[in-house]
N, C-alpha and C positions, 0 to 999 in steps of 0.2 A: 704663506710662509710660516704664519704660527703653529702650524702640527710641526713643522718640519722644525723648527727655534727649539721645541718641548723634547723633538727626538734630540736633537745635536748637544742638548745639556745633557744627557743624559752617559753621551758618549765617553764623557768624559772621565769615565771607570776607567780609559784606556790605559792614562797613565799610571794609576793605580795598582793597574795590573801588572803593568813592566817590573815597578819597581818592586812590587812584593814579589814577583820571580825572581831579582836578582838577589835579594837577598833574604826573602823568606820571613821578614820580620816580622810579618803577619801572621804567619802562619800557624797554626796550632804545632804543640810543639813535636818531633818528632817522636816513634816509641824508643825505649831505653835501648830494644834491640837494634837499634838502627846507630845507634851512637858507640857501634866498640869498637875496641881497637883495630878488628878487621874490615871497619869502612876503610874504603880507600880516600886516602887524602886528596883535597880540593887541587886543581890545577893552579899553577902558577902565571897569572899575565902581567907583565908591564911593573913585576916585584911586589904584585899584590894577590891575594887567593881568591878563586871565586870557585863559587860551588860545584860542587862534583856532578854528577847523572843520577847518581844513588843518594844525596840530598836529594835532588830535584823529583825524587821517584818516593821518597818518605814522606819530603816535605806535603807531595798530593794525595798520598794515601791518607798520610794523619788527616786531611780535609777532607776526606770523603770521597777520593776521584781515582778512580782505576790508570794507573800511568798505562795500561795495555789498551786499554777501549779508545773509542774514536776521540770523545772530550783532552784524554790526557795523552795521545800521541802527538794534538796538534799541542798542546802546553809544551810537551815535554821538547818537540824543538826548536820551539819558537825561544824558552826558556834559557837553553841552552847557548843560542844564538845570540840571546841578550849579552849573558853574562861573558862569552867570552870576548866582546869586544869591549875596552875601556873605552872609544871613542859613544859609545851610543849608553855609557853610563855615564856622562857626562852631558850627553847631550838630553839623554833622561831626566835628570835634575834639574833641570831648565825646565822642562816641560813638566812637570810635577805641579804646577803652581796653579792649576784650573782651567777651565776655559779660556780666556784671555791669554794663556802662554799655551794651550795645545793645540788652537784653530788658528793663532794669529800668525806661526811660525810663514814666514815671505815663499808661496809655491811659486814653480812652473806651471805655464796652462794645464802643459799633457798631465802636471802632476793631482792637479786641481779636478782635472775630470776623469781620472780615474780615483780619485779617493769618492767622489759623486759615483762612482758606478758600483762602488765595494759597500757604498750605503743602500744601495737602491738592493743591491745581492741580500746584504740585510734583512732588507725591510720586507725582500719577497719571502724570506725563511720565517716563514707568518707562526713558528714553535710557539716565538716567548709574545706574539700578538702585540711586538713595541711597548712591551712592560719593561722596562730596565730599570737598571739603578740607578737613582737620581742624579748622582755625580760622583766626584772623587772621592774617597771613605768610605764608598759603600765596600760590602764582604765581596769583593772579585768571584773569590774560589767557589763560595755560598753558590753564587750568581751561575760561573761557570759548568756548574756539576749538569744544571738541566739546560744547558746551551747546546746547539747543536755543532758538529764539529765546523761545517760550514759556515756558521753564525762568528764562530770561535777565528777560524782563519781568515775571513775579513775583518774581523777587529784588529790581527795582528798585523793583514798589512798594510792596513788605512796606519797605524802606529809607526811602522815601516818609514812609511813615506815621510811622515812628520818627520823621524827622526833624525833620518837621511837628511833632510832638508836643513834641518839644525848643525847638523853636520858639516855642512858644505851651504852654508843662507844662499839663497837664490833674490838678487835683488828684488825688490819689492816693483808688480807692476804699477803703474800709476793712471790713471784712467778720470775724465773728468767727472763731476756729478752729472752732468748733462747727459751723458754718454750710460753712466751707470743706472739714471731714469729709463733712459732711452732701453736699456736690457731687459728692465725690471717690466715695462709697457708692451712690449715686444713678444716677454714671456705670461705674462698677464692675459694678451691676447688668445693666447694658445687656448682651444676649445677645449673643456674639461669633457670629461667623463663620470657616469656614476658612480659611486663606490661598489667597491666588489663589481664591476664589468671589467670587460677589455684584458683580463688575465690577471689584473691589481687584484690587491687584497682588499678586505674593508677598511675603513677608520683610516687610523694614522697612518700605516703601514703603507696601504695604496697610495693618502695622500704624497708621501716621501718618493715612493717608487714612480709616479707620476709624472711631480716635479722634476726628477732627476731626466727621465726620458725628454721633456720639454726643455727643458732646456739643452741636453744633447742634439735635440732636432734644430735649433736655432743654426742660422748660417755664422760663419765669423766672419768681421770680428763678435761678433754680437753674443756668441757662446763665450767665450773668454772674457767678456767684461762681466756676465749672469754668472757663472761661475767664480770670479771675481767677487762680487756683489755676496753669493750664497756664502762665502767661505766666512767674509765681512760679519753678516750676521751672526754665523754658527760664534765667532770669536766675540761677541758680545758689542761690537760697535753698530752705530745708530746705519739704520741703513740708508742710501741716498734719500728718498723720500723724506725722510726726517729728517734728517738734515736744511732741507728744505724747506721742511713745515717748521721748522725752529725757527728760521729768520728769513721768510719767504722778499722782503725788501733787497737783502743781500743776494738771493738769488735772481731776483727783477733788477737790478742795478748789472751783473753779471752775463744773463742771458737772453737779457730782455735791452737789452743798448742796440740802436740803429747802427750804432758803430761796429759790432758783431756782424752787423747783414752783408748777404754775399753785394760783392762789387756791383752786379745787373742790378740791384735795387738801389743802393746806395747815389748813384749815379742821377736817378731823379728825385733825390728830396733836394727841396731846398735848404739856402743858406742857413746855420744859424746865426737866429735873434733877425732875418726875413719875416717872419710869421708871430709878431711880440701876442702875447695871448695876457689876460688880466690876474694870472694866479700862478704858482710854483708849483702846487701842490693840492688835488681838491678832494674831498673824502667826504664820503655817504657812510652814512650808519644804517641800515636797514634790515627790517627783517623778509626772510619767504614764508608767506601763508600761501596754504592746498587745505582748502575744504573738505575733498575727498580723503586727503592723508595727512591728517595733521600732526601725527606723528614725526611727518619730515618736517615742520614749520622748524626754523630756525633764523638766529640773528647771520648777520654777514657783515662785514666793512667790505666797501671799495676805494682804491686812493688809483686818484689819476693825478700823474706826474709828469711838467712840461718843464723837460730839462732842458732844451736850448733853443727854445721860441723858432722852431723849424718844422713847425706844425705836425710833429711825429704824437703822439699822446704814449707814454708804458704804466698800466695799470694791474693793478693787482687784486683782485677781490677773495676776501681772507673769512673761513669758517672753522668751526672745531673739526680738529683731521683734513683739513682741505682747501688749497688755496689754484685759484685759477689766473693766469697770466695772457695777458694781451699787448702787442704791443703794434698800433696803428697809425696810421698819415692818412685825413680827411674820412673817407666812409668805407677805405681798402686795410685790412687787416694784415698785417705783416708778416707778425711771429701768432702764434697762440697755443699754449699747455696746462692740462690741469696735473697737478700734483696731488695725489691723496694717498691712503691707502688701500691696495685691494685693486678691485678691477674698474677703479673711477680712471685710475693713472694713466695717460696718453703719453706717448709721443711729443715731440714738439714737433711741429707744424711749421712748415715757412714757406711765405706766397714764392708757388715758383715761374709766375707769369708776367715777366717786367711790365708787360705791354696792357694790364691794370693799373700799374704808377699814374698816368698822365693824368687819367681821370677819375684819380681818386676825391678830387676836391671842385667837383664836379659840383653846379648848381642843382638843388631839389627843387625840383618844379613840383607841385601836388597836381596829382593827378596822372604822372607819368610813372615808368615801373624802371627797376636798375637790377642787371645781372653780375653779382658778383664773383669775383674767384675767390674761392676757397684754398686756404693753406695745407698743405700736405705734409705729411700724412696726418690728415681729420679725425678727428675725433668723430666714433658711433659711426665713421663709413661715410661723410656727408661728402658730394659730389658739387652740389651747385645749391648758389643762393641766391631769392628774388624779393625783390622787397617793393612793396607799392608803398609811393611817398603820398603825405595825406595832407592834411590846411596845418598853418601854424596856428599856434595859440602862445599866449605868454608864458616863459615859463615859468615865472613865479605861480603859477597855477598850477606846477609839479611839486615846489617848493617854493613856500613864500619868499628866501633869499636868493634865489637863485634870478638874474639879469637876462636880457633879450629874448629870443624867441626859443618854442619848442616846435621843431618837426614832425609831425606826425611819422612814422617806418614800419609797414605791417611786412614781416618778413617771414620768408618759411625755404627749413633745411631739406633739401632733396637729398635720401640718404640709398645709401645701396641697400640697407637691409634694414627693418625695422619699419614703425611708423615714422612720418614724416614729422619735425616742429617746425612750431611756429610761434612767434612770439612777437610782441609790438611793442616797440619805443618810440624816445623821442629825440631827434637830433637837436642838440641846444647848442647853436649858435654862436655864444659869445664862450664855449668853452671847447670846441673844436672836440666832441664825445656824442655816443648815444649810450642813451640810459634806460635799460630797458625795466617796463613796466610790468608784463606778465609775459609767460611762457604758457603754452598749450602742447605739450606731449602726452606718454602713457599713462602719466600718474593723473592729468586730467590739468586742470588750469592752476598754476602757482601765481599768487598778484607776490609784488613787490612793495614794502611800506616804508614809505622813507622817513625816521624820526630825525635825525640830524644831517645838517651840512654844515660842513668846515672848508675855508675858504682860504687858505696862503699863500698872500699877493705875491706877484713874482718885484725882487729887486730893482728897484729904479738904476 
């Protein structure tokens, strides 16, 4: 989305442009021969003048633009168009203020994805190779002279649209974050392409024109929320992901609550404060070491959170750009999503096989093997999970504060595509979690280091 963020600032000459057609203020000034008495006088709208045709044909000449060639045919009655309606000079002035008042005006879907289709027309008119003018102030006219006319008449009626729309606001749709990850993961998904293949252009240009295809290919609702989301960004607001990554606890308190889960699972947790567990709240400081790529070595926190001693666990583990959500009962996983930026972002996942409930709190025998269900839709495509249970040991032996025992859990992801992982934790006992110790996928073995734990009793 950041080629696409750098095209959509850019766009914002649109309004720029209206406004110096209606009134020329910009404009260099006409010749003296254009100014005599034999111009014809400006028409009259609504007891106010607005310019004539023979303005509107000086005022592009003095700029350098042939009002007869293709650039100054489409000005000449888009221009026209403008001025003689006072509703879209009004509603022009509203929209004059930048970004934030030309993207954020409230669309209709259909409106939404055809201004998406008038950008992608753009982007394939590879003339200006997505060089535009940085924003609004820039010289329009300057700009417009080596525009093509087709470049020129999707600009006028993506502007079109806005205005209309200000004209007549169209309520605002309203869509949750969950839903607007859910687009963003969806689209994310969609297999790229190289640059310059497939008919796209290189660089920017293809990337925009891409995006917009992908996301038109989406099913709905799920195109109207990406589209939704697209317009979100262009207008300068944080996009779901970030939102997220900003206070990733408020969205684990909101989508990550057992009370959110569908009825069929709900049905088999137990009572709350059934399952009293010795902590509220427990939080690892750690970092990931890869030998191979230490490049990716970074810190991470974890907090696992026991909100109503009903032996659910919802956890969070939090990194720069990326936070992953878990939300489990005994060794069965419930919910689970990672939020990042880019193509880490998944889907939320949620168990959809009740008939894993009963035996989630299942005894670990070592030596025996457990087949898990996995939450759908999975992240990286993972199908099924097996995990061989191994001896306990203490767990103050993974950390010196930590109580009771550690289970050994050597488990590996059966995925549909890719290499398989596999990684080995340990199920600790008196805190109803597995903590896992290292992962073995493509980038080769990452260990886990735990420098701190933090431990907030639960309420007597």
């Amino acid at each position: 989305m950041k080629t696409t963020l750098k095209i959509a600032g850019a766009l914002l000459m649109f309004s720029t442009a209206a406004a110096y057609g209606l009134d020329m203020s910009g404009a260099p000034s006409a010749p003296a021969s254009a100014k005599s008495d034999s111009s014809p006088p400006g028409a009259v709208t609504d007891g106010r003048t607005t310019p004539s045709t023979l303005q509107f044909r000086n005022g592009l000449i003095a700029a350098g633009i042939d009002p007869d060639a293709g650039q100054g045919k489409v000005l000449m009655r888009w221009l026209a168009k403008f001025a003689s309606d006072p509703a879209w000079q009004v509603a022009l002035a509203r929209q004059s203020g930048g970004a934030e008042n030309f993207w954020s005006a409230p669309l209709s879907a259909d409106d939404r994805l055809r201004m998406l289709q008038l950008l992608k027309d753009m982007a394939m008119d590879s003339q200006k190779d997505c060089h535009l003018p940085p924003a609004a102030g820039a010289d329009f006219l300057a700009f417009a002279r080596t525009s093509s006319p087709r470049f020129l008449e999707d600009m006028m009626q993506i502007l079109e649209i806005s205005i209309n729309s200000a004209k007549s606001p169209h309520p605002q749709d309203q869509y949750s974050v969950t839903d607007l990850l859910d687009a963003d993961a969806r689209l994310n998904a969609t297999p790229s392409v190289a640059p310059g293949t497939h008919g796209y252009p290189p660089g920017a240009c293809g990337a925009l024109a891409f995006s917009v295809d992908a996301i038109d290919g989406l099913p709905e609702p799920v195109r109207q929320r990406a589209s939704f989301e697209f317009m979100r960004m262009m207008s300068g607001q944080k996009a779901a992901f970030d939102t997220v990554l900003d206070s990733p606890s408020a969205y684990l308190d909101d989508a990550f609550d057992e009370r959110q889960l569908p009825e069929t699972l709900r049905r088999h947790l137990p009572a709350d404060g059934s399952r009293p567990l010795p902590y509220s709240r427990l939080t690892f400081e750690a970092d990931w070491v890869n030998k191979k790529t230490p490049a990716d070595n970074a810190a991470f926190r974890n907090v696992f959170i026991n909100r109503r001693n009903n032996g659910v666990i919802a956890y969070v583990a939090t990194a720069q750009g990326w936070s992953d959500f878990t939300l489990s009962y005994g060794i069965a996983i419930l919910r689970t999503q990672v939020v990042a930026r880019g193509s880490d972002l998944t889907q939320r996942g949620t168990l959809e096989d009740e008939a894993a409930m009963p035996a989630a709190e299942r005894e670990l025998v070592p030596g025996q093997s457990l087949d898990l269900v996995v939450p759908q839709p999975s992240a990286k495509g993972v199908k099924s999970r097996r995990c061989e249970i191994g001896q306990a040991v203490p767990a103050s032996t993974i950390f010196p504060s930590l109580t009771g025992s550690a289970i050994g859990l050597q488990c590996t992801d059966t995925k549909a595509h890719g290499k398989n992982e596999s990684w080995h934790s340990v199920w600790l006992t008196d805190y109803n979690i597995a903590w896992t110790q290292s992962i073995d996928d493509e980038d080769g073995r990452t260990e886990v280091v735990i420098r701190n734990v933090t431990i907030e009793r639960a309420p007597q």
